[in-house]
PDB file of N, CA, C and O in Angstrom:
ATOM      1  N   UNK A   1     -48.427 111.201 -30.370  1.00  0.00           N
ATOM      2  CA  UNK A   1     -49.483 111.841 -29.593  1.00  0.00           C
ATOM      3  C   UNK A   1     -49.944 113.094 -30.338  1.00  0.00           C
ATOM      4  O   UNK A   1     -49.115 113.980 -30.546  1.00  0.00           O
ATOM      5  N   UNK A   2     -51.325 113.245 -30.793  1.00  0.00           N
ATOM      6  CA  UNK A   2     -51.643 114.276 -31.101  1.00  0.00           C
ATOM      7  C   UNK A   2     -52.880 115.231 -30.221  1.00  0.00           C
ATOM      8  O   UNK A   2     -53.065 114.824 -29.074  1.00  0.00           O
ATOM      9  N   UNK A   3     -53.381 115.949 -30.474  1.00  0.00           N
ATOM     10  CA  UNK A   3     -54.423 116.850 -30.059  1.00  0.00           C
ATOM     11  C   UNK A   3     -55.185 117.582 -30.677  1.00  0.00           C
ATOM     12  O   UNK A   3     -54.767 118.567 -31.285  1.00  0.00           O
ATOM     13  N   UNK A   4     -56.224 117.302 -30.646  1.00  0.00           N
ATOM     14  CA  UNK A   4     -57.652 117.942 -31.507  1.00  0.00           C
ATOM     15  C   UNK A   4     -58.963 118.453 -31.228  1.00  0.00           C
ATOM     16  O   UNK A   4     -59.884 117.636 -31.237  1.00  0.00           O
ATOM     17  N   UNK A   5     -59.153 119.367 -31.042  1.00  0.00           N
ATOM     18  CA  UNK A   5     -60.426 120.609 -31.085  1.00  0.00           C
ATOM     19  C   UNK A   5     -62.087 120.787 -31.967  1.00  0.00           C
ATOM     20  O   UNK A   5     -62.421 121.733 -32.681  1.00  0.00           O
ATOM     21  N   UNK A   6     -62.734 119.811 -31.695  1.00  0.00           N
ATOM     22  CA  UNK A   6     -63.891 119.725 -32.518  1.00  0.00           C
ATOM     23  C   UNK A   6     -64.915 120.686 -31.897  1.00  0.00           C
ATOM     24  O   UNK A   6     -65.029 120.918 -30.693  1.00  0.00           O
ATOM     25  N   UNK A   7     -65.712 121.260 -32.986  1.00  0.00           N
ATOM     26  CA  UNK A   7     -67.108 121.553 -32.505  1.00  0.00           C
ATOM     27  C   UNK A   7     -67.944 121.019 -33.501  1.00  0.00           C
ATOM     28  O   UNK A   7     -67.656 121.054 -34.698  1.00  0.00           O
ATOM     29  N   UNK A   8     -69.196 120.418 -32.941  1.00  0.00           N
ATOM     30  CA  UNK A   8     -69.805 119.541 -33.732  1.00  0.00           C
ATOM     31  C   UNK A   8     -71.033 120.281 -33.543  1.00  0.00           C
ATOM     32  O   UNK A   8     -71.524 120.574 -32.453  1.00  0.00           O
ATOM     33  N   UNK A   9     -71.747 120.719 -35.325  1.00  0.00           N
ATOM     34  CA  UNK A   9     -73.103 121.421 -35.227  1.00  0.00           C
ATOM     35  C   UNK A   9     -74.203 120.407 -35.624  1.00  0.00           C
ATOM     36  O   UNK A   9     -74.023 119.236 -35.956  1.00  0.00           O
ATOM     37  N   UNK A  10     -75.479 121.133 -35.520  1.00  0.00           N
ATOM     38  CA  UNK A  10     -76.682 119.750 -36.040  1.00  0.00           C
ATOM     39  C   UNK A  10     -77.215 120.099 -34.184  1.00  0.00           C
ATOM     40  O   UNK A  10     -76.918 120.887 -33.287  1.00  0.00           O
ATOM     41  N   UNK A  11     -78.287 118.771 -34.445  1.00  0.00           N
ATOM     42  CA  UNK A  11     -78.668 118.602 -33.226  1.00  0.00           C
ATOM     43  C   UNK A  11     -78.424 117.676 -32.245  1.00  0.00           C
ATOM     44  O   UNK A  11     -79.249 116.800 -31.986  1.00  0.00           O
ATOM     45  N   UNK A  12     -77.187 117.799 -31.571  1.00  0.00           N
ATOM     46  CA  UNK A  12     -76.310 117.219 -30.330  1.00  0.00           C
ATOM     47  C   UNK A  12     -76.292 117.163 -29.226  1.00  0.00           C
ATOM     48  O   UNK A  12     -75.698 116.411 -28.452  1.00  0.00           O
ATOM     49  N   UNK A  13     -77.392 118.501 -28.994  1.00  0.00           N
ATOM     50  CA  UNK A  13     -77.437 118.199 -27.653  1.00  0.00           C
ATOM     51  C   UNK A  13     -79.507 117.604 -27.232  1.00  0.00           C
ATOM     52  O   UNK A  13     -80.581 117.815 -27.796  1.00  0.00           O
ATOM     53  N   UNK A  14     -79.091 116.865 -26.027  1.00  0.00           N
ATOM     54  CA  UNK A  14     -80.147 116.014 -25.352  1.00  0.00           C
ATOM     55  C   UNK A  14     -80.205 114.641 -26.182  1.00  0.00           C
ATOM     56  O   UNK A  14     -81.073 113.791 -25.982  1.00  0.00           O
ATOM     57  N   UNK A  15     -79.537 114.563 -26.804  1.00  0.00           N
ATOM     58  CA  UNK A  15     -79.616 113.072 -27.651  1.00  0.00           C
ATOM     59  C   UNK A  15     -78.902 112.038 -27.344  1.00  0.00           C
ATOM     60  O   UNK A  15     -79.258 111.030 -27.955  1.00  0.00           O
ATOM     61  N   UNK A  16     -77.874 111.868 -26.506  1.00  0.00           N
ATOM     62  CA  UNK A  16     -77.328 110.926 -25.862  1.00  0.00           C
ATOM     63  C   UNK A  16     -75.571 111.163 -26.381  1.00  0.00           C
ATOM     64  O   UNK A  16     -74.650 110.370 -26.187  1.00  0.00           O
ATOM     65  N   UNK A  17     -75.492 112.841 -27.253  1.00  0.00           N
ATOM     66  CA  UNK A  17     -74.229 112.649 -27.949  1.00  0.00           C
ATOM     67  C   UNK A  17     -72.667 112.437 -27.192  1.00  0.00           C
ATOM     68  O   UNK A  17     -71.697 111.744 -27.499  1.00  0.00           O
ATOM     69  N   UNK A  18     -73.018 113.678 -25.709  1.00  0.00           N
ATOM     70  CA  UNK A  18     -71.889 113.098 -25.082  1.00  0.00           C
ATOM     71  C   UNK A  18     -71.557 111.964 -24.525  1.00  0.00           C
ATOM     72  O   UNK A  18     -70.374 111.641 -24.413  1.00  0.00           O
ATOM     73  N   UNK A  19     -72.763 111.051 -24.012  1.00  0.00           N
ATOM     74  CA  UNK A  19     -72.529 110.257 -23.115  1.00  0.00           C
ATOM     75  C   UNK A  19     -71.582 108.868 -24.476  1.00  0.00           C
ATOM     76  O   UNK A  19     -70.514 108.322 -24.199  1.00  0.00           O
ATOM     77  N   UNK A  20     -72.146 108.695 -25.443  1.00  0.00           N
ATOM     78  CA  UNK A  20     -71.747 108.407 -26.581  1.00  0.00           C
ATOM     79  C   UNK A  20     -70.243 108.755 -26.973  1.00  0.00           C
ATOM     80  O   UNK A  20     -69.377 107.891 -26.835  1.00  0.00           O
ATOM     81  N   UNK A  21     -69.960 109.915 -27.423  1.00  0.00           N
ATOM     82  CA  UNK A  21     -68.350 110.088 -27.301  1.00  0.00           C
ATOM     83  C   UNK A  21     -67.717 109.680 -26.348  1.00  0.00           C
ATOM     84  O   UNK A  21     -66.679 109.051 -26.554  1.00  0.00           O
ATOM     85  N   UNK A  22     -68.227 109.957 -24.883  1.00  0.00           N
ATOM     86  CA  UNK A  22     -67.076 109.435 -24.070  1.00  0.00           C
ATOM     87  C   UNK A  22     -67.238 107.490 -24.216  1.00  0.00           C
ATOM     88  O   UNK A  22     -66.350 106.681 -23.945  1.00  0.00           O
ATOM     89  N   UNK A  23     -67.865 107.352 -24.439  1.00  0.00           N
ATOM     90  CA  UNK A  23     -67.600 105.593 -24.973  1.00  0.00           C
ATOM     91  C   UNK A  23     -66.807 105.491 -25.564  1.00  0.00           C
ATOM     92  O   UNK A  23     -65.864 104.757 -25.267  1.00  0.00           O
ATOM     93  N   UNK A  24     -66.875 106.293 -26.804  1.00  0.00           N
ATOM     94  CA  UNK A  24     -66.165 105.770 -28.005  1.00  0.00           C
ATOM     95  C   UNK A  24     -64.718 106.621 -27.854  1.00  0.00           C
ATOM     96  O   UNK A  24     -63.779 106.281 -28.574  1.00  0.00           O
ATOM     97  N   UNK A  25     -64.572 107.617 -27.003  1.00  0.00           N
ATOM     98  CA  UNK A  25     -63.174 108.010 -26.945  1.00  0.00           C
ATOM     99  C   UNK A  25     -62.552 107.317 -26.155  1.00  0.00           C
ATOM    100  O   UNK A  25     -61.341 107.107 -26.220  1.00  0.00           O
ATOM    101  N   UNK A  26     -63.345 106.866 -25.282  1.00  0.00           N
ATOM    102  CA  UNK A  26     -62.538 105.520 -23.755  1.00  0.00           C
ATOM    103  C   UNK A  26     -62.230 104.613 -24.517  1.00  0.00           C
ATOM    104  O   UNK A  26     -61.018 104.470 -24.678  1.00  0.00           O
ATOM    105  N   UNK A  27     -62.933 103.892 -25.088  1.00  0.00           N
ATOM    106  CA  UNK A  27     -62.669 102.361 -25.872  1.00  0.00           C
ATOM    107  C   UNK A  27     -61.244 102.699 -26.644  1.00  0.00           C
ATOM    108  O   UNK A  27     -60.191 102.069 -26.539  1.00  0.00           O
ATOM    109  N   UNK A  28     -61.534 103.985 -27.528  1.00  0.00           N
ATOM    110  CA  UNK A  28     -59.935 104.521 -28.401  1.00  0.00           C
ATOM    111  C   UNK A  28     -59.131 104.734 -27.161  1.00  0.00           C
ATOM    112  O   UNK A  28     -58.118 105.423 -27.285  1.00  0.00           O
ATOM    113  N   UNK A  29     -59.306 104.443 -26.454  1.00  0.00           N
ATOM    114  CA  UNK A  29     -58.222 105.088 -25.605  1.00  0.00           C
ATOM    115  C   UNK A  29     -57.587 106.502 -25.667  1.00  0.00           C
ATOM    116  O   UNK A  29     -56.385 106.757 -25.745  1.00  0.00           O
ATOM    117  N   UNK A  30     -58.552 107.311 -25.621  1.00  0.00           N
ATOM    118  CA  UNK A  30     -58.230 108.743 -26.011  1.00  0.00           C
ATOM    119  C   UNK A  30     -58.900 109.657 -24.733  1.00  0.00           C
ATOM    120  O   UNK A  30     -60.015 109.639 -24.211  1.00  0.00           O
ATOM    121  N   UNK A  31     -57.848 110.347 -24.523  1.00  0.00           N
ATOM    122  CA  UNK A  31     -58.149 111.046 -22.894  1.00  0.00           C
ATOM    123  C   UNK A  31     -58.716 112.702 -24.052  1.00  0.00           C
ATOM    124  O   UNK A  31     -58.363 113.105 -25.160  1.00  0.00           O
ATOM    125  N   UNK A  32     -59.622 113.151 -23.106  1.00  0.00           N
ATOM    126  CA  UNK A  32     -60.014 114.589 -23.114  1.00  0.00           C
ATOM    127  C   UNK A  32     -61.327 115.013 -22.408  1.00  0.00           C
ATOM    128  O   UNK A  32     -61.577 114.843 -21.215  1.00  0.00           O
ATOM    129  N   UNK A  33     -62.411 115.799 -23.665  1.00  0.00           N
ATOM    130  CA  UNK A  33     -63.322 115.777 -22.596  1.00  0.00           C
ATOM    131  C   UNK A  33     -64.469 116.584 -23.856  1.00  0.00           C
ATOM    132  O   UNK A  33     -64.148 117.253 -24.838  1.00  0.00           O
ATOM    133  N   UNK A  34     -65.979 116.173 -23.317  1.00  0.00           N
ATOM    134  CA  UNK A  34     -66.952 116.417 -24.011  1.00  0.00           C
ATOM    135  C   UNK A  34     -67.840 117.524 -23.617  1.00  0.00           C
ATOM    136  O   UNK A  34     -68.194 117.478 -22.439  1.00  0.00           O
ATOM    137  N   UNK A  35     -68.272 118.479 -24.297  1.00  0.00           N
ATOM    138  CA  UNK A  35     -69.010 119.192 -23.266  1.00  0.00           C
ATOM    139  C   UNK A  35     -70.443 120.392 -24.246  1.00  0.00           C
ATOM    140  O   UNK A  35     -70.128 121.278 -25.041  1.00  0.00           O
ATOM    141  N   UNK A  36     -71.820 120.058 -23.879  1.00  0.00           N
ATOM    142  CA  UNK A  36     -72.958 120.821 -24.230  1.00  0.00           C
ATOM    143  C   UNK A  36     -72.130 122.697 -24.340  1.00  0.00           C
ATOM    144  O   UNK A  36     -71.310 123.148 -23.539  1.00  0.00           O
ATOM    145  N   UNK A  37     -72.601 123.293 -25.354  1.00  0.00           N
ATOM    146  CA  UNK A  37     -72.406 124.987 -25.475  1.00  0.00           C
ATOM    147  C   UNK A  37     -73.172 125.473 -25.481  1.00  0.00           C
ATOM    148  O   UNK A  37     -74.068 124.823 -26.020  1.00  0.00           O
ATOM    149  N   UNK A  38     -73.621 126.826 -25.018  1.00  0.00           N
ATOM    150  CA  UNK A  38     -74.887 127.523 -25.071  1.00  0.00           C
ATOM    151  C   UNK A  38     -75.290 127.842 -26.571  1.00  0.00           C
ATOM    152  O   UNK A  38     -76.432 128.262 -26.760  1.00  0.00           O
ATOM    153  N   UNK A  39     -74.549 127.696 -27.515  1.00  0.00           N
ATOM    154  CA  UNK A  39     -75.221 127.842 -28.679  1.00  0.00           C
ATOM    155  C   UNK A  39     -75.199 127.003 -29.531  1.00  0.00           C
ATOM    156  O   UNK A  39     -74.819 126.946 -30.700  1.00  0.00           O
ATOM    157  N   UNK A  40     -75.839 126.069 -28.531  1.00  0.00           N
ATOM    158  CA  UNK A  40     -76.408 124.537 -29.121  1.00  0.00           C
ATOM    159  C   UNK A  40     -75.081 122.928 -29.958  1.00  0.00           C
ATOM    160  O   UNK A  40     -75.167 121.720 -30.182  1.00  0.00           O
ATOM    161  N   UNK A  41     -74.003 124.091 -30.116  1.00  0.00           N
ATOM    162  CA  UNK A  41     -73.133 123.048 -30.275  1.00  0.00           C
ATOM    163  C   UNK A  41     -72.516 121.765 -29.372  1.00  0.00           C
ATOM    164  O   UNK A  41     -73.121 121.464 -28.343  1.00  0.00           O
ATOM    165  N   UNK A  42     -71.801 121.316 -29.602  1.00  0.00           N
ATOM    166  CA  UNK A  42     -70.908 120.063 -28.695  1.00  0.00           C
ATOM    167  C   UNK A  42     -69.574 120.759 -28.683  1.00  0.00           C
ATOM    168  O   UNK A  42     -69.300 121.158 -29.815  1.00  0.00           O
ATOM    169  N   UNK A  43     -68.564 121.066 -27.707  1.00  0.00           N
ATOM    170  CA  UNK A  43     -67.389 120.857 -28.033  1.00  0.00           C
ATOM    171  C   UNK A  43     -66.429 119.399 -27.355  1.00  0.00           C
ATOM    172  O   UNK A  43     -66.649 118.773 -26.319  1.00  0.00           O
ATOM    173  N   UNK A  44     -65.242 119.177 -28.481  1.00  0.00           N
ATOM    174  CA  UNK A  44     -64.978 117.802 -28.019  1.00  0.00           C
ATOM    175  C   UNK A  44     -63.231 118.290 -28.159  1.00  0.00           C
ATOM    176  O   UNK A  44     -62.704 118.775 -29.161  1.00  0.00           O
ATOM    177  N   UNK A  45     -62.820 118.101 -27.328  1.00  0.00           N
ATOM    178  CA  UNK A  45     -60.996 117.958 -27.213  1.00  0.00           C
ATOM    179  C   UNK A  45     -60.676 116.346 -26.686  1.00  0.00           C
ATOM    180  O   UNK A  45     -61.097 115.864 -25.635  1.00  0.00           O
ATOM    181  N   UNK A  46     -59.824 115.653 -27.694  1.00  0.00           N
ATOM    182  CA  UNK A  46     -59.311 114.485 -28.132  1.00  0.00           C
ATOM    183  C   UNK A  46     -57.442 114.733 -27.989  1.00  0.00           C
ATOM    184  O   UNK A  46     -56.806 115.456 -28.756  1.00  0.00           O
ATOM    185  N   UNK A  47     -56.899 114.024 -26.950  1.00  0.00           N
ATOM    186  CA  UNK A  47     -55.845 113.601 -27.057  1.00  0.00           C
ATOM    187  C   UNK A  47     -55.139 112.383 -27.050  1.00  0.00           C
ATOM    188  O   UNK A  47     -55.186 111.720 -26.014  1.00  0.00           O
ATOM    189  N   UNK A  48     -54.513 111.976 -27.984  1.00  0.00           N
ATOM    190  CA  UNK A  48     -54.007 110.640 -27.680  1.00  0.00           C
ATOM    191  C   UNK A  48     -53.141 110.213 -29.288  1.00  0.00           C
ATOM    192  O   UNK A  48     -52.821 111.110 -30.068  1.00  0.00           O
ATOM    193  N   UNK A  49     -52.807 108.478 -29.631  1.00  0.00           N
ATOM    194  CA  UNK A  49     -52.113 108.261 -30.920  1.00  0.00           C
ATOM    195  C   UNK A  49     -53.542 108.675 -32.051  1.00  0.00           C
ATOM    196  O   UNK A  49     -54.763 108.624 -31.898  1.00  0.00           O
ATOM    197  N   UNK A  50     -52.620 109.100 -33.234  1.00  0.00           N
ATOM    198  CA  UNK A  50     -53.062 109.189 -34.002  1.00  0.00           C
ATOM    199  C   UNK A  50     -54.792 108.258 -34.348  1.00  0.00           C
ATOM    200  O   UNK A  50     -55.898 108.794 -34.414  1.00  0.00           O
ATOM    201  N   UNK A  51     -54.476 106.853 -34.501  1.00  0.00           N
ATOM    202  CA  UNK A  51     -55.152 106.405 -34.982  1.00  0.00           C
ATOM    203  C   UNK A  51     -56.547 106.380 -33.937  1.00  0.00           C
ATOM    204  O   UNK A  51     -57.535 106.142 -34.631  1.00  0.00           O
ATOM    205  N   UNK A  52     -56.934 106.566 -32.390  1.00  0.00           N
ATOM    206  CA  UNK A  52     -57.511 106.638 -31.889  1.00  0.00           C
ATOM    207  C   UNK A  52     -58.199 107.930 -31.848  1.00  0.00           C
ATOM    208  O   UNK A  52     -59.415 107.980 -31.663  1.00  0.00           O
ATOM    209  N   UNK A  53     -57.409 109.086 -32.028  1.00  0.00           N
ATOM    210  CA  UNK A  53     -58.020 110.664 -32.177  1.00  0.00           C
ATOM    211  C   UNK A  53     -58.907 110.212 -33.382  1.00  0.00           C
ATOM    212  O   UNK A  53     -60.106 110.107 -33.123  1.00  0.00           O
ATOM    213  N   UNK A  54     -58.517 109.934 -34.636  1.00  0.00           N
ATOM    214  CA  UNK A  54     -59.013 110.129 -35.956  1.00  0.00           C
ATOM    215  C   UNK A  54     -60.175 108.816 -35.632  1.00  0.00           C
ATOM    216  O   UNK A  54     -60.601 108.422 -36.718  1.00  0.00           O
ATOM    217  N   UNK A  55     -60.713 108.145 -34.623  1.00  0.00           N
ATOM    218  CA  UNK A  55     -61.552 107.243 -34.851  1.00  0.00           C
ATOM    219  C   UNK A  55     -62.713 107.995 -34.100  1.00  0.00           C
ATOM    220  O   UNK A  55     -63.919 107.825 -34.274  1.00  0.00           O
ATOM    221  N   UNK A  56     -62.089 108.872 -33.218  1.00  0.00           N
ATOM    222  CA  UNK A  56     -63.725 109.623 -32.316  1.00  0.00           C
ATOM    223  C   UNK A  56     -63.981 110.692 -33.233  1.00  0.00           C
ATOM    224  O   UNK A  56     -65.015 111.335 -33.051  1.00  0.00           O
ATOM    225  N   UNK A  57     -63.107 111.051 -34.337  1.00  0.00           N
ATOM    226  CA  UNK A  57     -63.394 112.338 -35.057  1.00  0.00           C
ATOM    227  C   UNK A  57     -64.396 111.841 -35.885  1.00  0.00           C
ATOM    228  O   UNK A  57     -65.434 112.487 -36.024  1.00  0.00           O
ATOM    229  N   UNK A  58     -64.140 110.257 -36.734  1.00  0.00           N
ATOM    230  CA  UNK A  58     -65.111 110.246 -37.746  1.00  0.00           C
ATOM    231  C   UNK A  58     -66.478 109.904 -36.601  1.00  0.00           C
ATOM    232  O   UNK A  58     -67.604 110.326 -36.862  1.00  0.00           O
ATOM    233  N   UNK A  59     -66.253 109.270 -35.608  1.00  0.00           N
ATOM    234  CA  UNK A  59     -67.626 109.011 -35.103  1.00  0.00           C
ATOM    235  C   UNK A  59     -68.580 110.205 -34.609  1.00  0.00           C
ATOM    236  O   UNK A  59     -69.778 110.087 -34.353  1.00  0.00           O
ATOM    237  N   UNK A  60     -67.676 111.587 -34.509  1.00  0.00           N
ATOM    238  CA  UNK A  60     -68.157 112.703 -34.097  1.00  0.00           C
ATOM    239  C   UNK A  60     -68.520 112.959 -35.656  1.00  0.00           C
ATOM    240  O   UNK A  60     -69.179 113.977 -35.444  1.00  0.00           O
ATOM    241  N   UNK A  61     -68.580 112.817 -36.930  1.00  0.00           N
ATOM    242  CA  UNK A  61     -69.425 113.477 -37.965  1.00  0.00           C
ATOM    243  C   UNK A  61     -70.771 112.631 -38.050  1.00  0.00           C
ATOM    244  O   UNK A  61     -71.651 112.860 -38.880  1.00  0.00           O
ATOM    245  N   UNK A  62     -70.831 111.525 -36.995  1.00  0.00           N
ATOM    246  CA  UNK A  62     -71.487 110.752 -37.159  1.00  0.00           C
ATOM    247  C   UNK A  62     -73.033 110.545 -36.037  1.00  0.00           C
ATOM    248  O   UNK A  62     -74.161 110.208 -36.397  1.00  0.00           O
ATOM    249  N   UNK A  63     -72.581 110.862 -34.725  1.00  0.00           N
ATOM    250  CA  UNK A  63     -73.306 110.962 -33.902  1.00  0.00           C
ATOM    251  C   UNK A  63     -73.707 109.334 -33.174  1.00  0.00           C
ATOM    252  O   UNK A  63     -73.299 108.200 -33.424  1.00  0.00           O
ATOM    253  N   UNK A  64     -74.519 109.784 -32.355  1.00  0.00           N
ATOM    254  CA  UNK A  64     -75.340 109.017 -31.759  1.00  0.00           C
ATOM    255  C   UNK A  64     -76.834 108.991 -32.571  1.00  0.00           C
ATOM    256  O   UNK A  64     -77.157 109.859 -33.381  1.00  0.00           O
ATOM    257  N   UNK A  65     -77.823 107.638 -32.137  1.00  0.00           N
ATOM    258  CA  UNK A  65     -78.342 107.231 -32.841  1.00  0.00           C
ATOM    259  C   UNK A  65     -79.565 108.696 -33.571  1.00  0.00           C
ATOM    260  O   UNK A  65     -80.083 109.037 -34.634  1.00  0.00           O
ATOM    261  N   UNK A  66     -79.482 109.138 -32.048  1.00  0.00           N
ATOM    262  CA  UNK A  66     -80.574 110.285 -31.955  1.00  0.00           C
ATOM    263  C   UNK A  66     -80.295 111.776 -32.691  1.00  0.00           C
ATOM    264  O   UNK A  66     -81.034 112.628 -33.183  1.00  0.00           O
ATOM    265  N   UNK A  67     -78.880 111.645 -32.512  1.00  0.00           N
ATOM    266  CA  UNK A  67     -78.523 113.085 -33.422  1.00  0.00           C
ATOM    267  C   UNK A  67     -78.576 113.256 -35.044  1.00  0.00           C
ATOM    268  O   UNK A  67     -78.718 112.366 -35.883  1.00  0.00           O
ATOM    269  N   UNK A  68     -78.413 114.720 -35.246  1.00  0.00           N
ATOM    270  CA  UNK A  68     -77.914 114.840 -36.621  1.00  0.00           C
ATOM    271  C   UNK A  68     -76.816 115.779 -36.689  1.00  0.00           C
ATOM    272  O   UNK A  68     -77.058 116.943 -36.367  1.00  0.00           O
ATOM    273  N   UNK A  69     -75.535 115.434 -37.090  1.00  0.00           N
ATOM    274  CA  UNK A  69     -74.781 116.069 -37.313  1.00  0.00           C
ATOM    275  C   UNK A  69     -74.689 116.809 -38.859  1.00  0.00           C
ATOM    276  O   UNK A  69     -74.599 116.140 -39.889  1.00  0.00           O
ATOM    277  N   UNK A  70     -74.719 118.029 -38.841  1.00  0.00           N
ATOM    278  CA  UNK A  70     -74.343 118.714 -39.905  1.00  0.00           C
ATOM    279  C   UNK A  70     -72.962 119.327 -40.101  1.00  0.00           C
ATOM    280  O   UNK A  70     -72.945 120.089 -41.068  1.00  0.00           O
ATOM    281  N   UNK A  71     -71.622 119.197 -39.367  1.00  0.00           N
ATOM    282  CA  UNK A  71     -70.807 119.947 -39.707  1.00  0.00           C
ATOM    283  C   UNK A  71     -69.558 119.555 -38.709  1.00  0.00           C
ATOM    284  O   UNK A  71     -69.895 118.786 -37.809  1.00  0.00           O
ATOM    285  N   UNK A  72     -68.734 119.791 -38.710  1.00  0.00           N
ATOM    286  CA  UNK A  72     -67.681 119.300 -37.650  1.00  0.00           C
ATOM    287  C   UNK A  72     -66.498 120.436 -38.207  1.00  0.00           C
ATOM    288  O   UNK A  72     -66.186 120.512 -39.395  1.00  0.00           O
ATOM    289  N   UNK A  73     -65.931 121.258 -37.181  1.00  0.00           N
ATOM    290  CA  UNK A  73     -65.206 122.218 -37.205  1.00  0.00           C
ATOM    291  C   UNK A  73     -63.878 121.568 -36.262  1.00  0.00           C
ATOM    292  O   UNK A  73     -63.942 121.389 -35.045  1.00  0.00           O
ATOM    293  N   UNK A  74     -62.835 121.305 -37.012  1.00  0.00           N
ATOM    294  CA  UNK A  74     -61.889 120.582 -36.320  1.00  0.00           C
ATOM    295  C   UNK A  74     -60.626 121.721 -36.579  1.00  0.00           C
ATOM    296  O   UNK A  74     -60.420 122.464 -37.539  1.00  0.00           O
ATOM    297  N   UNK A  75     -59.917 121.535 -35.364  1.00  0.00           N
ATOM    298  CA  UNK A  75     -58.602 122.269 -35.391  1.00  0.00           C
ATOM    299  C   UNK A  75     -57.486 121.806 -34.567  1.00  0.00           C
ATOM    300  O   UNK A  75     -57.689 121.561 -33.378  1.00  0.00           O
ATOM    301  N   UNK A  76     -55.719 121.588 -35.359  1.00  0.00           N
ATOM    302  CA  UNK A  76     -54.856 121.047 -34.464  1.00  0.00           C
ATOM    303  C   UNK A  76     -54.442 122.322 -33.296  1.00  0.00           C
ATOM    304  O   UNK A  76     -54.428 123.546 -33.422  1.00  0.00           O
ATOM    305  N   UNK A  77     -54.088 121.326 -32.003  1.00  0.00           N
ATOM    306  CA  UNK A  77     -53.650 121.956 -30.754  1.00  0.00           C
ATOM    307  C   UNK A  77     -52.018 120.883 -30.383  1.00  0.00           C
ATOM    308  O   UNK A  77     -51.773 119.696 -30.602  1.00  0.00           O
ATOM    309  N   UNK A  78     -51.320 121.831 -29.848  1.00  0.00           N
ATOM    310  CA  UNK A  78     -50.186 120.728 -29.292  1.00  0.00           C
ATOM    311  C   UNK A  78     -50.530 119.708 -28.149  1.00  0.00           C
ATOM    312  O   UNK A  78     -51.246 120.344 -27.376  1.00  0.00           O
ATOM    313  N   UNK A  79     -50.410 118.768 -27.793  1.00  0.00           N
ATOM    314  CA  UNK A  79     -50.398 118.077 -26.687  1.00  0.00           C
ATOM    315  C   UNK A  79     -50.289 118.227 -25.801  1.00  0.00           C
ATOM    316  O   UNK A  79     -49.282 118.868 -25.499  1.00  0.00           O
ATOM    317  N   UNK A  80     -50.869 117.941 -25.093  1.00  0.00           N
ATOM    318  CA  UNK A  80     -50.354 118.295 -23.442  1.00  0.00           C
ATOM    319  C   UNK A  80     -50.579 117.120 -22.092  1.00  0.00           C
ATOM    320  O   UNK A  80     -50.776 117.476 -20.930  1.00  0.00           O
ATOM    321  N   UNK A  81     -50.518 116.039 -22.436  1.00  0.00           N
ATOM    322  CA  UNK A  81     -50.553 114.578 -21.987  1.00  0.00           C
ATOM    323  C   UNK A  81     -51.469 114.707 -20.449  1.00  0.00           C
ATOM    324  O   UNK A  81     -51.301 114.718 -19.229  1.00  0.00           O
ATOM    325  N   UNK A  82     -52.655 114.801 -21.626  1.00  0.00           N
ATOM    326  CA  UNK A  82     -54.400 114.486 -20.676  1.00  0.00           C
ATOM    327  C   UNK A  82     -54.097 112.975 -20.526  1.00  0.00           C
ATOM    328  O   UNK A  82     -53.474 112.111 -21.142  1.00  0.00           O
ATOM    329  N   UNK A  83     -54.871 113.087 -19.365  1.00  0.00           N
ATOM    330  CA  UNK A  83     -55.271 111.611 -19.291  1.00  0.00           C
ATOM    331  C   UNK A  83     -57.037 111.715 -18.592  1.00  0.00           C
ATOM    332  O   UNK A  83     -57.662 112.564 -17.957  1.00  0.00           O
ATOM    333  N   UNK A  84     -57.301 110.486 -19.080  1.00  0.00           N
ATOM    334  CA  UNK A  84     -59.114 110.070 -18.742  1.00  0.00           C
ATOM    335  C   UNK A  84     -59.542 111.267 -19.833  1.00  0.00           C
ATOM    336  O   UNK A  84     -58.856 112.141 -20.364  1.00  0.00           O
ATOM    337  N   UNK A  85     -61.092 110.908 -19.954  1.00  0.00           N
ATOM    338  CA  UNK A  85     -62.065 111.441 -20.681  1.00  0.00           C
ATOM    339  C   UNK A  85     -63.214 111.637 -19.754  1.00  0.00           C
ATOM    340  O   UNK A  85     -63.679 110.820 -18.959  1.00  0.00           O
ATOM    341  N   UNK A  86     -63.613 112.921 -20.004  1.00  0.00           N
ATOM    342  CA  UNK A  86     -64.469 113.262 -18.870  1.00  0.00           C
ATOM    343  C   UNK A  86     -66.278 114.224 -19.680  1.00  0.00           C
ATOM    344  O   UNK A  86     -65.949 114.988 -20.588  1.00  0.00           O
ATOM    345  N   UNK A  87     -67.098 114.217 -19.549  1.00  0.00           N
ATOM    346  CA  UNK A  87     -68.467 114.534 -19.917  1.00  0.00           C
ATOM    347  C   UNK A  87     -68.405 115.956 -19.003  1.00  0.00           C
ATOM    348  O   UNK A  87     -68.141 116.014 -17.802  1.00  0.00           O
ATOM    349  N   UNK A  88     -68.606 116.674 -19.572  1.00  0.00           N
ATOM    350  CA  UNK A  88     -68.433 118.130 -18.860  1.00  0.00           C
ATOM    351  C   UNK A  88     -70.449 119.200 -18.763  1.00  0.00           C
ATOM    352  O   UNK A  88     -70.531 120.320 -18.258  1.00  0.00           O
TER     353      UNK A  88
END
């Protein structure tokens, strides 16, 4: 089980980016939660196995169809056994 801290820059928000992560973090089976910032970023907290965190991370450099991501600021956190993924 790990835990991970993204902020994703570019243009993310109104483009469909959260509704998008929480797909692709549900399908990984990865509990946390997505959420618009006032200074235009995304932030995204990802908990779960390895290989499911590291699959919403690359899809977070990646976006939805409508975005552009320029940058992804990732940082480890300890676990703390989230469950569900939630659009904030």
């Amino acid at each position: 089980m790990i835990r991970r801290h993204a902020v994703v820059h570019g243009r993310v928000q109104g483009v469909s980016f959260r509704a998008r992560c929480a797909e692709t973090a549900t399908a990984a089976g990865v509990a946390g939660w997505v959420a618009n910032q006032p200074d235009g970023t995304v932030e995204v907290l990802l908990e779960g196995e390895q290989a499911g965190v590291s699959q919403v991370l690359a899809w977070c450099h990646e976006g939805s169809e409508q975005s552009h991501v320029t940058g992804v600021d990732v940082s480890e956190e300890p676990p703390e056994g989230l469950s569900g993924f939630e659009q904030r």
